[in-house]
Backbone bond lengths (Angstrom), bond angles and torsions (degrees), N, CA, C in turn:
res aa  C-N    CA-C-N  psi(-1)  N-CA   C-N-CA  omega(-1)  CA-C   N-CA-C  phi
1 X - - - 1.442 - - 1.533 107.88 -
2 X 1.422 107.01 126.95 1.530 111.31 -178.72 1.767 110.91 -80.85
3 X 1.245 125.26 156.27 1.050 109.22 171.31 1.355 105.07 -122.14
4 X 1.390 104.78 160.29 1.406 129.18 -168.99 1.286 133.98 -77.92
5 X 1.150 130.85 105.19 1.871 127.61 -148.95 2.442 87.89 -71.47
6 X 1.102 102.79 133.37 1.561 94.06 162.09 1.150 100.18 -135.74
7 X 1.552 95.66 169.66 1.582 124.03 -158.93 1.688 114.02 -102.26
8 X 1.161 110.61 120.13 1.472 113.21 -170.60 1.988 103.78 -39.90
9 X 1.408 117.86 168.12 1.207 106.21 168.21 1.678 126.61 -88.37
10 X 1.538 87.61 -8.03 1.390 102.17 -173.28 1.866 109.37 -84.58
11 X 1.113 94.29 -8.87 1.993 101.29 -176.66 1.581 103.98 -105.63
12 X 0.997 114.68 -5.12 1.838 113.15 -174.67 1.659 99.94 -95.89
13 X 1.099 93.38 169.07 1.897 94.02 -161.67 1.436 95.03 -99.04
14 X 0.992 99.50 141.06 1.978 124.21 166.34 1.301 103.69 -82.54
15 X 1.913 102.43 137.98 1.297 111.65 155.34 1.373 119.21 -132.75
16 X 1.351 112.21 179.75 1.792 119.00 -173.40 1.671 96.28 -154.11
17 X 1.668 73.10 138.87 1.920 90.70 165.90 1.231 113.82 -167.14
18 X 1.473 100.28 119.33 1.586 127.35 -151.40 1.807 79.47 -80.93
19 X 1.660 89.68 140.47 1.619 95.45 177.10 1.904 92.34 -123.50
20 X 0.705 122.61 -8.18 1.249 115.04 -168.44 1.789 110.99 -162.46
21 X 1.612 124.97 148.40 1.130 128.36 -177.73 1.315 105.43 -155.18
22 X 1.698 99.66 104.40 1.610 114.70 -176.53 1.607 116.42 -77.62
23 X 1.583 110.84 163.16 1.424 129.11 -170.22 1.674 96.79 -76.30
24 X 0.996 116.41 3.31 1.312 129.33 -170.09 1.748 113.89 -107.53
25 X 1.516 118.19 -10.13 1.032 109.36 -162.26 1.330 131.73 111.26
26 X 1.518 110.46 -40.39 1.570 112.53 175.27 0.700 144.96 -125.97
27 X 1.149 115.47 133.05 1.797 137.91 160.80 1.469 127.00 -1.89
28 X 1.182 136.95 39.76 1.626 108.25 163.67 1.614 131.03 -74.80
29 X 1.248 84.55 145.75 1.880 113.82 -164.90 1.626 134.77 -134.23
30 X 1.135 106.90 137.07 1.561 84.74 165.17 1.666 100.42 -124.19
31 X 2.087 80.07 154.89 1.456 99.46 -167.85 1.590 120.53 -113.65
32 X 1.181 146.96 114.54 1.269 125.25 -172.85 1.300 101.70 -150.14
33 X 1.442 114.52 165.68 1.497 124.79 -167.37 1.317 91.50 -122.48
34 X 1.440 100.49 153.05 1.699 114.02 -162.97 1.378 130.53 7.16
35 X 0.872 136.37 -21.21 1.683 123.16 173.21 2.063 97.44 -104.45
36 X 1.204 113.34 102.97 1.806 97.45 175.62 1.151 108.19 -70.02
37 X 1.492 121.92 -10.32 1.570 97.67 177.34 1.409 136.20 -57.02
38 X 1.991 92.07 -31.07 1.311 99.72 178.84 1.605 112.30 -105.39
39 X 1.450 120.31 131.92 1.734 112.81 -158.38 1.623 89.33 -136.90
40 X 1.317 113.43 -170.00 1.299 118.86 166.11 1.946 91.76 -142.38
41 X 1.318 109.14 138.86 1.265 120.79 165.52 1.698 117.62 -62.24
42 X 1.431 113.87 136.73 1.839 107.03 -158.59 1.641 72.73 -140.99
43 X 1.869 106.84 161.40 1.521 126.64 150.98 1.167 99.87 -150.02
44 X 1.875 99.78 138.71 1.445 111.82 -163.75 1.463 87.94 -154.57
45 X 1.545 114.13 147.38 1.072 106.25 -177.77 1.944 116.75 -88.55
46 X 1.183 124.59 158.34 1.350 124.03 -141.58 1.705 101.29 -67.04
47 X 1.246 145.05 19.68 1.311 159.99 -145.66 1.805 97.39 -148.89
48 X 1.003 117.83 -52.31 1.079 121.64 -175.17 1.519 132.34 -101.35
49 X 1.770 87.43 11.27 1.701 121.83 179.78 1.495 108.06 -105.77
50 X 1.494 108.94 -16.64 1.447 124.20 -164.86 1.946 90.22 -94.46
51 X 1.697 99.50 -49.79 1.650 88.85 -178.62 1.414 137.91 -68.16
52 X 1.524 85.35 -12.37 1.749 101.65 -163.45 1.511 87.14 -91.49
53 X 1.036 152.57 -39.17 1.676 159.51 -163.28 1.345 98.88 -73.47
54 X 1.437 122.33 -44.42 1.905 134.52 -177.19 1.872 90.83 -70.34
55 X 1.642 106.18 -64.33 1.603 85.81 -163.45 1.470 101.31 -64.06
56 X 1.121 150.84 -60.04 1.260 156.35 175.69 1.503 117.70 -11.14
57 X 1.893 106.61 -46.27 1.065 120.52 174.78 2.093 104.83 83.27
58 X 0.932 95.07 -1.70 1.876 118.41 -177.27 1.277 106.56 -52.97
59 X 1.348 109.83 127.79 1.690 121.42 171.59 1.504 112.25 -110.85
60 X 1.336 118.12 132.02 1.623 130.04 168.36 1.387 105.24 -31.29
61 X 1.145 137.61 154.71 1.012 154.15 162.93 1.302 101.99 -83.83
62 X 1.561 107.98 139.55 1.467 108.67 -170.58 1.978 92.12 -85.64
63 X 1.684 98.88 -161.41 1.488 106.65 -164.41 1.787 94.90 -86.72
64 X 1.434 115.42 -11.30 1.291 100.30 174.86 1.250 125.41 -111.96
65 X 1.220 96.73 -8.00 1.768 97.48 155.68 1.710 126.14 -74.38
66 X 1.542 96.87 -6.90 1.326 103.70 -158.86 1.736 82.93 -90.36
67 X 1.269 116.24 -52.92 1.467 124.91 -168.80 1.705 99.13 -59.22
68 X 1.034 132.12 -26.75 1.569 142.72 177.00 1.781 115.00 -75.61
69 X 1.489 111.47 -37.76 1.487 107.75 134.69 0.992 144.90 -42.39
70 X 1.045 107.93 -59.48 1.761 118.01 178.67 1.463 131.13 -80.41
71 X 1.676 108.56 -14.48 1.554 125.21 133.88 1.364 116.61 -50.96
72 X 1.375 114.28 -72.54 1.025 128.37 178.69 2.583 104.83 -26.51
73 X 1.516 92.59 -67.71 0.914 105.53 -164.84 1.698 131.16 -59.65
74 X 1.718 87.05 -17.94 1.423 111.09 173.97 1.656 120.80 -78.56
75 X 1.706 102.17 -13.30 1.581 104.63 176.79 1.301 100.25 -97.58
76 X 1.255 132.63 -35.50 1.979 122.70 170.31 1.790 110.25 -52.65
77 X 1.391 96.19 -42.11 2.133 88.92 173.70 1.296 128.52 -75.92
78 X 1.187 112.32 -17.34 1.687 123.93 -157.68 2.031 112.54 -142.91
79 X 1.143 102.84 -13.12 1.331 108.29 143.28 2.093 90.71 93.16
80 X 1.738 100.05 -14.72 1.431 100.80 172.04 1.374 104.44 -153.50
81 X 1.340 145.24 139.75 1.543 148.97 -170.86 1.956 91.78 -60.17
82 X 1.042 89.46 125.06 1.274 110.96 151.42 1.782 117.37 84.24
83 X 1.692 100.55 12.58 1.515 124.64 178.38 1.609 103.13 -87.21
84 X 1.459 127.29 117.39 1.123 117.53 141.49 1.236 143.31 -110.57
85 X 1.128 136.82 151.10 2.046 123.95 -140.28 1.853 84.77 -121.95
């Protein structure tokens, strides 16, 4: 069995994709480093969404990564993309 060279987490690229923008000011997002499928949900207010994205160094997810989520997201609920029970 060969083993597999991996990539620190700190060298793989960050992403963000604002799902929501409250009357309040803030930012919700999800944030994840190299795989976007897997993210963690964040709220930051829109100032402090701008700094955290700069230190992060984090790029938007384009429109087909975004659509590759939500594939993605439809086989963790429904057990197959595009099944609803």
């Amino acid at each position: 069995m060969s083993v597999q060279p991996t990539i620190e987490p700190c060298l793989q690229q960050r992403y963000v994709r604002i799902t929501n923008v409250r009357s309040d000011n803030l930012v919700e997002f999800e944030f994840s480093i190299g795989d976007p499928t897997l993210n963690v949900e964040l709220v930051l207010s829109y100032d402090q969404y701008r700094i955290f994205c700069a230190r992060q160094n984090a790029k938007e997810l384009t429109p087909e990564q975004e659509a590759q989520v939500d594939y993605d997201s439809l086989k963790w609920r429904f057990g197959q993309p595009g099944v609803h029970q």
